[in-house]
N, C-alpha and C positions, 0 to 999 in steps of 0.2 A: 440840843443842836445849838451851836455858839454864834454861826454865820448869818442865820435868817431869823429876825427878831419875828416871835408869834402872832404878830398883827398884820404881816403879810399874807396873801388870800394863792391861787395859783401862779407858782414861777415856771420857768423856762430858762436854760442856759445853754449854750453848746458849749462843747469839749475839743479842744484841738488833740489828734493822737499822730501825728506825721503819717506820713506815705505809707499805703498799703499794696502789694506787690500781690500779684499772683504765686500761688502757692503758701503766701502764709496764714496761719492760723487764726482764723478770723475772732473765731471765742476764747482762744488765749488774750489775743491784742486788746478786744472789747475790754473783758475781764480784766487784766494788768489796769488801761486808761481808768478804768471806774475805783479799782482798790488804789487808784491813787486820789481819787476825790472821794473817798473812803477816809482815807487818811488827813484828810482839809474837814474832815468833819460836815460834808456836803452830802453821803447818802442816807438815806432813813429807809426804813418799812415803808413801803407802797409807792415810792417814787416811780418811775416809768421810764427806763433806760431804748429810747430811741435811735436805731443805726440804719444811717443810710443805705439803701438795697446798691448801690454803685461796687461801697467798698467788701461788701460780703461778695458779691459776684464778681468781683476784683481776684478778690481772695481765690475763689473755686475755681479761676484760668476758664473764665466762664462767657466765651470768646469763639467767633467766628469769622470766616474769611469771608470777603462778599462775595467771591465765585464759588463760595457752598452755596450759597441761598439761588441759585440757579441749579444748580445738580440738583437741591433739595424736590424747587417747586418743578423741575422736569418729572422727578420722578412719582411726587403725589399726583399731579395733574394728570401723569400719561402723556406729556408733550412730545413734541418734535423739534426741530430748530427751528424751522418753519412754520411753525404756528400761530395761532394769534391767539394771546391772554389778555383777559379784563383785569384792571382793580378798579375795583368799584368802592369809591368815599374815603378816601385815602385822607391823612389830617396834612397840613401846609407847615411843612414842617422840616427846616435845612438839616438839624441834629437828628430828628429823630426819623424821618421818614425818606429823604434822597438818597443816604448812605443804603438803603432795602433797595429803594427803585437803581440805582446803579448795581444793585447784585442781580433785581428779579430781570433786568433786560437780559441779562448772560443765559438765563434759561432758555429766548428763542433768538439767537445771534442774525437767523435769518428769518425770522419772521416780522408780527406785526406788536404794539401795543396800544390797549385802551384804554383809559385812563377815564372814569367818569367821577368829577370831581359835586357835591351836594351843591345848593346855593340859600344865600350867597355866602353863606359858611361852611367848614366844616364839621364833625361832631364834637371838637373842642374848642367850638367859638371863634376860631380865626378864618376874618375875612377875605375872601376868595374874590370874589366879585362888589360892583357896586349895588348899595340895597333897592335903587332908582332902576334897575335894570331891566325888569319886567312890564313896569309900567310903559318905561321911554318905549321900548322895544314891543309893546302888549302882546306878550307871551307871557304862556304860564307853564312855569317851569317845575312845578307838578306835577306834568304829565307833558310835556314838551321838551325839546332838546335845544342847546345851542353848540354849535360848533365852536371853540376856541378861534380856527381864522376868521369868526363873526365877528368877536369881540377885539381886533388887533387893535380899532380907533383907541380904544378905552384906554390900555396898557394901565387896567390897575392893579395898583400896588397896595400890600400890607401895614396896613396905619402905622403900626409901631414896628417890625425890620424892614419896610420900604421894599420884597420883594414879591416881583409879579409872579405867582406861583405856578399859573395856566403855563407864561411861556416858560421858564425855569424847569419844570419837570419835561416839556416835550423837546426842551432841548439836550436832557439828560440822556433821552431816550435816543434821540437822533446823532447823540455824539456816538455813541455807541454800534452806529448806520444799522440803527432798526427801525422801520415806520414807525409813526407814531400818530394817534388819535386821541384829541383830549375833545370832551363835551362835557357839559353844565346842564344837571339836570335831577331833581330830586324824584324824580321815579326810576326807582330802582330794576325795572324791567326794560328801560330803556336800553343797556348795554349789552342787551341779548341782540337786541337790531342789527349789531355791526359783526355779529358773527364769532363771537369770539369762541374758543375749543375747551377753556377752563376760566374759572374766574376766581381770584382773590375776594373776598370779602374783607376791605382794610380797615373799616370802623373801628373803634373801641367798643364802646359801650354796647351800642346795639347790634356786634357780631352776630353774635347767635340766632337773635330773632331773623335780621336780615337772611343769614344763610339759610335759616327753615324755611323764608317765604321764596328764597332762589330757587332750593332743589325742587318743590311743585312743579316747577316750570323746566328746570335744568340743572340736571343730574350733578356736573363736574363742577363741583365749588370745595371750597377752603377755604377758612378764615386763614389769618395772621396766626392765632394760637395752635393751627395744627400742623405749624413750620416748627422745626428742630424742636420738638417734646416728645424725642422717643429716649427714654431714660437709658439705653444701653449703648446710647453714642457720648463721645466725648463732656463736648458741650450740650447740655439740651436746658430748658426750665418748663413745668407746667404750665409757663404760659407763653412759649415759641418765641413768635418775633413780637411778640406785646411787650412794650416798657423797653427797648432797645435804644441803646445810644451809640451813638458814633464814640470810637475808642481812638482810633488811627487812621492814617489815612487809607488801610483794607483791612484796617481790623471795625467789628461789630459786639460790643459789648448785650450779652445777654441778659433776661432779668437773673436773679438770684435760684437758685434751686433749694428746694427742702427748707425752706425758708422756714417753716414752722419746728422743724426739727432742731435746725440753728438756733429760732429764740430761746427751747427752753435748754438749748445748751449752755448758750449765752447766762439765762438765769439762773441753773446749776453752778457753774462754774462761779458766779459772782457771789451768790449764796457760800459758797464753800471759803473766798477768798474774804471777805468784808462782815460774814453773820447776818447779814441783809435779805429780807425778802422783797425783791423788785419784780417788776412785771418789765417785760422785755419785747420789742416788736422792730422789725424790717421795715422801714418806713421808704415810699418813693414820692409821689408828688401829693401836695397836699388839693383837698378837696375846694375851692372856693374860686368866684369868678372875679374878674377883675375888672373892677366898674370903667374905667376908662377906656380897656380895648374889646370887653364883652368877650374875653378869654376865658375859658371854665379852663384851669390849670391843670386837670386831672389826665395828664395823656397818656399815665401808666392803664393800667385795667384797674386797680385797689390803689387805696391808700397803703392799705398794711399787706407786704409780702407773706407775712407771718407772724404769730405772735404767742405768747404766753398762754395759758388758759386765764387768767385773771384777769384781760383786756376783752373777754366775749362777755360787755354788758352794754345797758344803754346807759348816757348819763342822764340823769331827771334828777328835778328838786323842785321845790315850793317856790313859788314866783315871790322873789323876797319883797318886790318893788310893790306887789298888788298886799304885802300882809303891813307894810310902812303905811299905807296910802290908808286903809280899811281901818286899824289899831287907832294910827292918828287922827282921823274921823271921828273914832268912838274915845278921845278927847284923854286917849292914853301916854303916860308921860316917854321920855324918849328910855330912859329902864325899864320900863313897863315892855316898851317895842319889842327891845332887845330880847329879854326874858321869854318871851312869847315864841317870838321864832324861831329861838333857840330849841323851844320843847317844841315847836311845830316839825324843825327838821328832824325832830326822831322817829318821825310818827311817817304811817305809808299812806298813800294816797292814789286813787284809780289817776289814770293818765287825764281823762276826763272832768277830772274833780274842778272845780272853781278855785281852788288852792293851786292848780297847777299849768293857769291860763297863760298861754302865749310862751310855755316852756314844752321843746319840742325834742323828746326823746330821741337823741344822735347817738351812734355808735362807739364807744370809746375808742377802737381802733381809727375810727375817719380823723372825731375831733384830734387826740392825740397825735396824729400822725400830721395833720396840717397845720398845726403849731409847730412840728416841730420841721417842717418843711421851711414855713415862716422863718424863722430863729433862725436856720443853718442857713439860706441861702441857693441858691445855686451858681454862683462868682465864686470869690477866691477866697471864701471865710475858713473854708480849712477845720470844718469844722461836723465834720460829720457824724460823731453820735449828741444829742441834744438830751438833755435831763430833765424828766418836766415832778414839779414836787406839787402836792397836794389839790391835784385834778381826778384820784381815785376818792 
């Protein structure tokens, strides 16, 4: 390899490939972009070809209108116009989450909606409320409710987009002249109080468990992921309204479909064009928080839509810092060092071992996938497949 002198340790680079349209060929395009950095002498065996999930579900016209997502949730719920529907934990979210709440009002034009928002975050870290709120107020919001016209003195806003989310969603709701109900409150059985006929369950993370502890109590629930994932409709993905972007102003961008099926096309096809063995993966938001605003980034469900078979491992290795520290201790030269844990990394070791202290078995789909979230961006870097070299 001519480009990357051998004393560099794990790179990353994204790849500009231009505009990607619906309807085109998403594992042609990948496959062309890479046999051209094929040809710069840039791939090798075991590199790690990362593509943004946007432009694959780009590709697949993998799109909805916001007055589906009202037919939709009418007819799993069993609604009426006139009804009243919960979402309960919904994340504060103008891209990803008001574009849904502007379609799920259309499911009861004349009815009511509830909105119980967690405190004082939501499940991907964005502040909702102030964290002083319970005390000034001494309530506990555990097992208590607050009303939103409680909170109108407060009018607070989002540290980093400066928007009040509380009034923001109940005024989406109300433009739409449907009642609306917004309350703050992390017990989850609270939203049963106000009566509602069906409930969304809007979390990420914790969908599933949430909805197992609803239906004990109350039959009519749904997560997010059991919207638009019936695979004989147009647009669906296995994982519904999870990982959803705003596309247009009534368009709604789906996750990716078959995502797994994609990678190992993707790596077929590349193998055929370059002689290359690569590991290939559908990458959406990466996994890590963000120490200033205490945002966990992760508002897709996965890091990796889909991926190769050669990305299902953990990465581990020998704490190289504890074998420097130990070696030069026992008054070893610095080629001594090196020698040593050079023949240490060959050798296997329990996760447990003293050799493998403070080094914490991650999933190569996560790590991989949030690097390459890093790298690319989500602004105008134009850069949506990213290359990561020598992290396998």
């Amino acid at each position: 390899m001519k480009k990357f002198p051998s004393y560099l340790g794990v790179k990353a680079f994204g790849v500009k490939m231009g505009a990607i349209l619906p309807g085109d060929n998403i594992v042609e395009e990948v496959s062309k972009t890479v046999k051209k950095c094929h040809e710069d002498d840039l791939i090798d065996d075991g590199d790690i070809i990362c593509v943004k999930e946007s432009i694959v579900a780009r590709a697949q016209d993998n799109f909805i209108l916001k007055e589906d997502i009202g037919i939709e949730v009418r007819e799993k719920l069993n609604l009426t116009e006139s009804d009243t529907i919960g979402i309960l934990f919904p994340i504060a979210s103008r891209n990803r989450f008001i574009p849904l709440l502007e379609g799920l009002v259309t499911a009861i034009p004349k009815g009511k909606v509830i909105i119980q928002f967690s405190y004082p975050r939501d499940c991907v870290g964005n502040q909702i409320a102030p964290e002083e709120l319970e005390e000034e107020l001494g309530i506990n919001l555990n097992k208590e409710e607050l009303l939103a016209e409680q909170l109108q003195k407060y009018d607070f806003r989002h540290p980093a987009t400066g928007v009040n989310y509380l009034a923001v969603y109940e005024e989406i709701i109300k433009k739409a002249n449907v009642e609306a109900e917004i309350i703050l409150s992390n017990n989850k059985y609270k939203i049963l109080d106000h009566k509602p006929k069906g409930i969304i369950v809007s979390c990420i993370h914790e969908r599933d468990k949430m909805a197992e502890k609803i239906k004990k109590v109350f039959e009519n629930v749904i997560t997010m992921q059991d919207l638009f994932n019936d695979s004989s409709k147009t647009a669906w993905s296995e994982w519904g309204l999870l990982g959803t972007n705003m596309y247009s102003d009534d368009k709604i961008k789906l996750p990716p479909r078959e995502s797994f099926a994609v990678s190992k096309a993707i790596q077929k096809a590349i193998k055929n064009t370059t002689g290359k063995k690569v590991e290939v993966m559908i990458y959406g938001d990466g996994a890590y928080m963000d120490p200033s605003t205490g945002i966990y980034e992760l508002a897709d469900p996965v890091v990796s839509f889909g991926h190769s078979d050669g990305m299902n491992r953990r990465r581990v290795g020998i704490k190289y810092k504890f074998f420097v520290g130990t070696l030069h201790s026992q008054g070893k030269n610095r080629d001594e060092i090196e020698e040593i844990i050079d023949e240490q990394k060959q050798k296997t070791y329990a996760i447990d071992n003293i050799s493998m202290e403070g080094t914490t078995p991650r999933k190569l789909e996560d790590l991989a996938g949030s690097l390459a979230d890093l790298v690319t961006g989500s602004a105008d870097a134009g850069t949506p497949i990213v290359i990561i070299k020598g992290l396998l």
